[in-house]
mmJSON file of the N, C-alpha and C atoms, coordinates in Angstrom:
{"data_MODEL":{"atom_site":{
"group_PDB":["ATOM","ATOM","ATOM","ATOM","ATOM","ATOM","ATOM","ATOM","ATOM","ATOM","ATOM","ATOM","ATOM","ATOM","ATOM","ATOM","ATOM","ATOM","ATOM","ATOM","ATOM","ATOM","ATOM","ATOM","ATOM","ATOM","ATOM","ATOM","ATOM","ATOM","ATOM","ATOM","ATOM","ATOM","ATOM","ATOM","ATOM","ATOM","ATOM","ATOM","ATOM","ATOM","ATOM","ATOM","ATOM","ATOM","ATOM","ATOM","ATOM","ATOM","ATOM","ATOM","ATOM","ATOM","ATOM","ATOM","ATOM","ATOM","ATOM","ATOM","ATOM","ATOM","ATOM","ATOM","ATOM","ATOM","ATOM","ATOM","ATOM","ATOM","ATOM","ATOM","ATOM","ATOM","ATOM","ATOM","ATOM","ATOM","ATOM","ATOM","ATOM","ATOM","ATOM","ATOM","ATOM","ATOM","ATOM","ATOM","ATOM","ATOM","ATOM","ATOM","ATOM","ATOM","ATOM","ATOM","ATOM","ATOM","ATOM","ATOM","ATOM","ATOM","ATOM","ATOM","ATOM","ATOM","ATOM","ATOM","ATOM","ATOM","ATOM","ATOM","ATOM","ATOM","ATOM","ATOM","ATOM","ATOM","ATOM","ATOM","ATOM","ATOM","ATOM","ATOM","ATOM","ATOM","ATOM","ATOM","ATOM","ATOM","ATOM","ATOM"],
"id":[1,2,3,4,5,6,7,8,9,10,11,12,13,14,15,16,17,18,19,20,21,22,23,24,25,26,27,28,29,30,31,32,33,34,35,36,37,38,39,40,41,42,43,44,45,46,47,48,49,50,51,52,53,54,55,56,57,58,59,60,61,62,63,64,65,66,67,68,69,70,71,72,73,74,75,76,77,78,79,80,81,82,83,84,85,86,87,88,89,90,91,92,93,94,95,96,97,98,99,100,101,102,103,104,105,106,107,108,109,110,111,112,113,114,115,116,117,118,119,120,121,122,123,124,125,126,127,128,129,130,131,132],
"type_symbol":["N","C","C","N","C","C","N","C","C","N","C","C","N","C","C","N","C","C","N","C","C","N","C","C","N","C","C","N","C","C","N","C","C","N","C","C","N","C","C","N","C","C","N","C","C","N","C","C","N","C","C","N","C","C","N","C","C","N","C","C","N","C","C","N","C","C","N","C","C","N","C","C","N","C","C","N","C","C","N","C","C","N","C","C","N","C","C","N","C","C","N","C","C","N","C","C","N","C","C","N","C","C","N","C","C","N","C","C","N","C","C","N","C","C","N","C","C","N","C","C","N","C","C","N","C","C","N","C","C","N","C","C"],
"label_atom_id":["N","CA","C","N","CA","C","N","CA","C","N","CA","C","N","CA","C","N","CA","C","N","CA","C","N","CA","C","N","CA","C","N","CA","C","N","CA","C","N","CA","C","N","CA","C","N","CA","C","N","CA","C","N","CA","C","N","CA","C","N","CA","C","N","CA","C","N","CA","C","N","CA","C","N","CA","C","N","CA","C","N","CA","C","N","CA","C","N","CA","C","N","CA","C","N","CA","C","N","CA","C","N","CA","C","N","CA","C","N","CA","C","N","CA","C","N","CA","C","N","CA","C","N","CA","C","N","CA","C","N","CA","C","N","CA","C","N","CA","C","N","CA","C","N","CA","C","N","CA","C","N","CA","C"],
"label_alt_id":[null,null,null,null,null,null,null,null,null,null,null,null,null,null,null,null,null,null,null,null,null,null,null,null,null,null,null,null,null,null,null,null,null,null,null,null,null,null,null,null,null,null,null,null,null,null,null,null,null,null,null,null,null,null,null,null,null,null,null,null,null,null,null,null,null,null,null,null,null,null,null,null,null,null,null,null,null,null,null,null,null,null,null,null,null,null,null,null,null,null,null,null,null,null,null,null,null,null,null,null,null,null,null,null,null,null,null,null,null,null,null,null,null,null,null,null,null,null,null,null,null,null,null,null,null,null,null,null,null,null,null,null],
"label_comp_id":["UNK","UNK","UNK","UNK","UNK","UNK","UNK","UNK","UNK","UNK","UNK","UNK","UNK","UNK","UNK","UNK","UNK","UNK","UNK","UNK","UNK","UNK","UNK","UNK","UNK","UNK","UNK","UNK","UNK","UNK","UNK","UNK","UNK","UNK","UNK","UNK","UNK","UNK","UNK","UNK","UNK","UNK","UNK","UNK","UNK","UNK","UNK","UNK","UNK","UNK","UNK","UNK","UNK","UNK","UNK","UNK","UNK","UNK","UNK","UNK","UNK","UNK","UNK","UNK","UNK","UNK","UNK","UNK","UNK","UNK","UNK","UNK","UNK","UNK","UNK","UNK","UNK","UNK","UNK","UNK","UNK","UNK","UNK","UNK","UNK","UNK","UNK","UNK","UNK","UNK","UNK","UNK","UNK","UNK","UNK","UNK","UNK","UNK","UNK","UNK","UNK","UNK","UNK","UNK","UNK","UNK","UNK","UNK","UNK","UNK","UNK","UNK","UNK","UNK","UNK","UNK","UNK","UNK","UNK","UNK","UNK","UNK","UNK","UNK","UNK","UNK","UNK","UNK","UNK","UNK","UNK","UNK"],
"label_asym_id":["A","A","A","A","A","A","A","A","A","A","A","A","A","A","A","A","A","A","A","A","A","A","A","A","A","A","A","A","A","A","A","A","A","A","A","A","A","A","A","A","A","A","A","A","A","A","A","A","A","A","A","A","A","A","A","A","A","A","A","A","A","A","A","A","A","A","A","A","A","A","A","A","A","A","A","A","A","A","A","A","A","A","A","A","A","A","A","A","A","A","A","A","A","A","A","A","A","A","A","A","A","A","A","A","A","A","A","A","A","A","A","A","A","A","A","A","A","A","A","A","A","A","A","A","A","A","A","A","A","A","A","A"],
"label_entity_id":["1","1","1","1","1","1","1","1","1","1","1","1","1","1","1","1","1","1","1","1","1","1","1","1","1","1","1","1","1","1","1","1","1","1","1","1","1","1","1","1","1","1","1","1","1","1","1","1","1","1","1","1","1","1","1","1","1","1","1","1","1","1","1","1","1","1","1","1","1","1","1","1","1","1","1","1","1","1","1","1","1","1","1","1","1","1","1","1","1","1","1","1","1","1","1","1","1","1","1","1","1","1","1","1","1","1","1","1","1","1","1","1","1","1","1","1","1","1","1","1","1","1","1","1","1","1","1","1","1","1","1","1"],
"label_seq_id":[1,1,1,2,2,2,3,3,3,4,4,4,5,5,5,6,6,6,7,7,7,8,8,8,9,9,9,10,10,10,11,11,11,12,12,12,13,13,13,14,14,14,15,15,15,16,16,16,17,17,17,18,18,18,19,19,19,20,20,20,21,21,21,22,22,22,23,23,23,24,24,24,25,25,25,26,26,26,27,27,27,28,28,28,29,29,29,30,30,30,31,31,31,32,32,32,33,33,33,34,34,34,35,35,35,36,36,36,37,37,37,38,38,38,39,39,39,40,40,40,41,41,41,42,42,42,43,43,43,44,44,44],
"pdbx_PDB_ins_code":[null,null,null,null,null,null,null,null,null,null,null,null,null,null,null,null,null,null,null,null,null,null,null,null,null,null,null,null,null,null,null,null,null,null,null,null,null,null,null,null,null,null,null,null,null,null,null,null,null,null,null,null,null,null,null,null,null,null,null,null,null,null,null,null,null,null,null,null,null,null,null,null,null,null,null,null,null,null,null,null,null,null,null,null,null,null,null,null,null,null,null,null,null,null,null,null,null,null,null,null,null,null,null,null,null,null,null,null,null,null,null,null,null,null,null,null,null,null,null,null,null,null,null,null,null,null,null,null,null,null,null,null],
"Cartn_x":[-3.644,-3.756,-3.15,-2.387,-1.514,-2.506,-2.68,-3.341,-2.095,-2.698,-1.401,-1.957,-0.753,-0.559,-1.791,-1.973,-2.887,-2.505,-3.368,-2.497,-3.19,-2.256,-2.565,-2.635,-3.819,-4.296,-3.922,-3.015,-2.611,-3.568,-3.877,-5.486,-5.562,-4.122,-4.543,-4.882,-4.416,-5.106,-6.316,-6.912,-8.269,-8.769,-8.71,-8.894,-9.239,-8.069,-7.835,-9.194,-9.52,-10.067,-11.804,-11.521,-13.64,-13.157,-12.358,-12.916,-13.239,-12.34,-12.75,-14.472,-14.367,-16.15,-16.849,-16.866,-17.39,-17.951,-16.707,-16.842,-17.742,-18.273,-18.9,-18.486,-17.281,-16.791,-17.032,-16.399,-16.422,-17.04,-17.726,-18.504,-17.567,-18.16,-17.594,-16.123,-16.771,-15.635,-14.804,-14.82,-13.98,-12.641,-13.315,-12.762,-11.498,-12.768,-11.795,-10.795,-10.761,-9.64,-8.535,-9.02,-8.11,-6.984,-7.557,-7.139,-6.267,-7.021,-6.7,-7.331,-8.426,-9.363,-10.276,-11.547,-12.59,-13.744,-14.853,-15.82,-16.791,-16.471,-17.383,-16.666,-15.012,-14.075,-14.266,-14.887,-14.95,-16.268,-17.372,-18.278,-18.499,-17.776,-17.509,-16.846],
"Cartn_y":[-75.959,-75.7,-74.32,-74.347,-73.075,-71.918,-71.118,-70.459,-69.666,-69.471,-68.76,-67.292,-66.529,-65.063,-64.481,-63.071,-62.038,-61.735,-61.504,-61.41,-60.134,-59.334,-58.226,-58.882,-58.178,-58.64,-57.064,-57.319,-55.576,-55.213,-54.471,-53.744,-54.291,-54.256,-55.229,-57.062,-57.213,-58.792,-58.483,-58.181,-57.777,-57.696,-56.399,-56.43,-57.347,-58.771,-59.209,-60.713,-60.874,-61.501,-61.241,-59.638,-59.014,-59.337,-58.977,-58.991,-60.646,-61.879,-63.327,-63.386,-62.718,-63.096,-62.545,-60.677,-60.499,-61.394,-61.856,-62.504,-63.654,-64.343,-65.2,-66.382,-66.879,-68.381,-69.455,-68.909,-69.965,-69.661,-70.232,-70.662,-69.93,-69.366,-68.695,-69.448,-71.01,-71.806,-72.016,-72.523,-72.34,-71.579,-70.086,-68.653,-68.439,-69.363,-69.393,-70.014,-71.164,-72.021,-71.592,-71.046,-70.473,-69.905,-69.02,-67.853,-67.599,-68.764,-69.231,-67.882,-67.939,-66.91,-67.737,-67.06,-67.751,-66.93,-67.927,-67.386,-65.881,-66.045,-65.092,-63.5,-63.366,-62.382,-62.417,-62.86,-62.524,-61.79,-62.529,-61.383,-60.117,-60.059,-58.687,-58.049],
"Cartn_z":[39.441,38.019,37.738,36.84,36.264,35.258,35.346,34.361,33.211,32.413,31.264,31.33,31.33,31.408,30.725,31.374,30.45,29.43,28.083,27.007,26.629,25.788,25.048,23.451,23.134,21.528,20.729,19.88,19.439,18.33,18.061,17.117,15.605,14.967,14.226,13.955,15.497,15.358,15.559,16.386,16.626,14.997,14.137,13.141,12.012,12.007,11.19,12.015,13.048,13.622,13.327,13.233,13.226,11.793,10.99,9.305,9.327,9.347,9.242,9.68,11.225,11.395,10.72,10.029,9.062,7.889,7.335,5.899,6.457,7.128,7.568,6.745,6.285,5.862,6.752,8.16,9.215,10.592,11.227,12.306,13.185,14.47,15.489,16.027,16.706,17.352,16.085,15.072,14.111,13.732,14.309,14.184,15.328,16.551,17.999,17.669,17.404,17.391,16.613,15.286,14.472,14.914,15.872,16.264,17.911,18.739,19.619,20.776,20.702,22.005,21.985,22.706,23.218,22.321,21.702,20.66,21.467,22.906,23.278,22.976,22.864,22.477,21.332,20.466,18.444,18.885,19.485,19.299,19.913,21.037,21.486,20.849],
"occupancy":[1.0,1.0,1.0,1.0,1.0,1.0,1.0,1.0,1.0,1.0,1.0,1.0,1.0,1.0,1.0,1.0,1.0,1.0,1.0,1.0,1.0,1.0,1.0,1.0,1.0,1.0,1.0,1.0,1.0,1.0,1.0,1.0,1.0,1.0,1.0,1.0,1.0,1.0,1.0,1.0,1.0,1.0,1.0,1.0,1.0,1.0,1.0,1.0,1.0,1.0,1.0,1.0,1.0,1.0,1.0,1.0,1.0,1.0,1.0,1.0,1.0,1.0,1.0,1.0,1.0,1.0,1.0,1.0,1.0,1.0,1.0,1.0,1.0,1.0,1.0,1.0,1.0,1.0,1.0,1.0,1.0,1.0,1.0,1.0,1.0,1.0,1.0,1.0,1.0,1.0,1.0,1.0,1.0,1.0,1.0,1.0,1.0,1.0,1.0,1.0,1.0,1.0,1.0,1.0,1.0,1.0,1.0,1.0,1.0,1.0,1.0,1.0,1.0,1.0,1.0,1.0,1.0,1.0,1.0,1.0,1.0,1.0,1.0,1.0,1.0,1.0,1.0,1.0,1.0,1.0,1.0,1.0],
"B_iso_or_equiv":[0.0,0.0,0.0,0.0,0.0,0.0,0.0,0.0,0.0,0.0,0.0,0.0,0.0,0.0,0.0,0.0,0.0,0.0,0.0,0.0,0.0,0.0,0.0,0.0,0.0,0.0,0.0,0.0,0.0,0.0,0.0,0.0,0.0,0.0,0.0,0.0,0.0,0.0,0.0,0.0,0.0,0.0,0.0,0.0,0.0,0.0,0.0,0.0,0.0,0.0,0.0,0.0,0.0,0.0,0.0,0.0,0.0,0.0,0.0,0.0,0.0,0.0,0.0,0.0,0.0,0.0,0.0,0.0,0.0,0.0,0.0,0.0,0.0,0.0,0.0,0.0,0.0,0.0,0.0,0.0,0.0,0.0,0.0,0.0,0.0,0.0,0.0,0.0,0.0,0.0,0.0,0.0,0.0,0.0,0.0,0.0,0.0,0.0,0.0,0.0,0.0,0.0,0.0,0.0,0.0,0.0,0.0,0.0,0.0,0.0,0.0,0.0,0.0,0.0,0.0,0.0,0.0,0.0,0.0,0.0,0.0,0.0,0.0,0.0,0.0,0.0,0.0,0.0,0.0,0.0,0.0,0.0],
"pdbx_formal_charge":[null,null,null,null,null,null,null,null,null,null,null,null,null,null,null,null,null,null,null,null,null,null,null,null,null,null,null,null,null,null,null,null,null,null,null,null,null,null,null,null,null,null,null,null,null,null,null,null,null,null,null,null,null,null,null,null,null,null,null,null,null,null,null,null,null,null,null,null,null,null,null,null,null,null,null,null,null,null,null,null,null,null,null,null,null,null,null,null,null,null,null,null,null,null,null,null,null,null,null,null,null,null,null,null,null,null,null,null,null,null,null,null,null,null,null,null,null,null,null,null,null,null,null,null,null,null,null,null,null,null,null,null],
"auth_seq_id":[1,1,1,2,2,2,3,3,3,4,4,4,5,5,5,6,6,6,7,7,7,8,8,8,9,9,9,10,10,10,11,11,11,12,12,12,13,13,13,14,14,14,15,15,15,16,16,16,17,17,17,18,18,18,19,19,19,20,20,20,21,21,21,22,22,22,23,23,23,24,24,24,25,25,25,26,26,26,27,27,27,28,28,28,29,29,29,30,30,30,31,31,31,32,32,32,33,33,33,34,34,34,35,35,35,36,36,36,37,37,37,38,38,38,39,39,39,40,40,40,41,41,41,42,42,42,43,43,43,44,44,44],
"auth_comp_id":["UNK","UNK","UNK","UNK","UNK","UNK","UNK","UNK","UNK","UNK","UNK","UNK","UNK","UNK","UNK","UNK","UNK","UNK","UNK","UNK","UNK","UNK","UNK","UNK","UNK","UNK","UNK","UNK","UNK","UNK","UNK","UNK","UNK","UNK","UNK","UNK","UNK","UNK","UNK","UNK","UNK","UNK","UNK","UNK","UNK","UNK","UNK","UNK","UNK","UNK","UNK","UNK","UNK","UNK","UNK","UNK","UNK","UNK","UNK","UNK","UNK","UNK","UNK","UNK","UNK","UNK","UNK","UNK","UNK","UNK","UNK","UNK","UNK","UNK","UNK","UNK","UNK","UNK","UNK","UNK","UNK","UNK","UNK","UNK","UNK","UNK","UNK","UNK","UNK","UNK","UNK","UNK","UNK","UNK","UNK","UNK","UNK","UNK","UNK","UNK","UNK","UNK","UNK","UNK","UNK","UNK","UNK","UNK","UNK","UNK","UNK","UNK","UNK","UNK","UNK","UNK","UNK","UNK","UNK","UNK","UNK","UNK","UNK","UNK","UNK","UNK","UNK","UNK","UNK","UNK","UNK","UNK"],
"auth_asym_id":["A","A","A","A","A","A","A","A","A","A","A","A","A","A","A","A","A","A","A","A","A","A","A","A","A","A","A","A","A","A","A","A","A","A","A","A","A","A","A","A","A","A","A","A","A","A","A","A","A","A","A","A","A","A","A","A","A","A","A","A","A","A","A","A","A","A","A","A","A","A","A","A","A","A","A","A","A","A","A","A","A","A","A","A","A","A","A","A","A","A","A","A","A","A","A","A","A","A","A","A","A","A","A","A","A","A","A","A","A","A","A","A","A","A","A","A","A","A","A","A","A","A","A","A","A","A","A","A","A","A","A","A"],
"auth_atom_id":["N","CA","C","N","CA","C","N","CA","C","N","CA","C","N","CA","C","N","CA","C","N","CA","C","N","CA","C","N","CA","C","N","CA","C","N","CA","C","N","CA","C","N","CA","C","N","CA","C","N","CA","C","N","CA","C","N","CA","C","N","CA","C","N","CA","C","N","CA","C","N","CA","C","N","CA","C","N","CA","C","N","CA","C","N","CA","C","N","CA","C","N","CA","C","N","CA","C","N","CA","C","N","CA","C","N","CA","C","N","CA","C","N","CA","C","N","CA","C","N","CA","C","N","CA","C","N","CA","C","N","CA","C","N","CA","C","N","CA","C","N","CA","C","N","CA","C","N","CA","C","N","CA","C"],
"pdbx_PDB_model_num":[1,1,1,1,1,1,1,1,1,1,1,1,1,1,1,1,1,1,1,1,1,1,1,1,1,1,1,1,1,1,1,1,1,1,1,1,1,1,1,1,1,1,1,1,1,1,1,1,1,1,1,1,1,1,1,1,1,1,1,1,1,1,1,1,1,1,1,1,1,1,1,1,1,1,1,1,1,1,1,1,1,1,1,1,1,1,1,1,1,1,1,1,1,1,1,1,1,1,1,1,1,1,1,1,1,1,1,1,1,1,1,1,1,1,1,1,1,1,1,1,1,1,1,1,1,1,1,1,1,1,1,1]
}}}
């Protein structure tokens, strides 16, 4: 099984990722998928 590269998330994705969970519209996995990380990286 292949794993896909380490990725660097640059500060404003991060950003634009905590404000969505802020606003609380959508559900964590929701957020994940959106976004394409894992729900346990939105809440950290």
């Amino acid at each position: 099984m292949s794993q896909r590269p380490r990725r660097n998330h640059s500060p404003a994705f991060k950003v634009k990722v905590a404000l969505a969970a802020v606003k609380g519209e959508k559900t964590l996995a929701e957020l994940a998928q959106q976004f394409d990380v894992h729900p346990n990286q939105i809440t950290t």
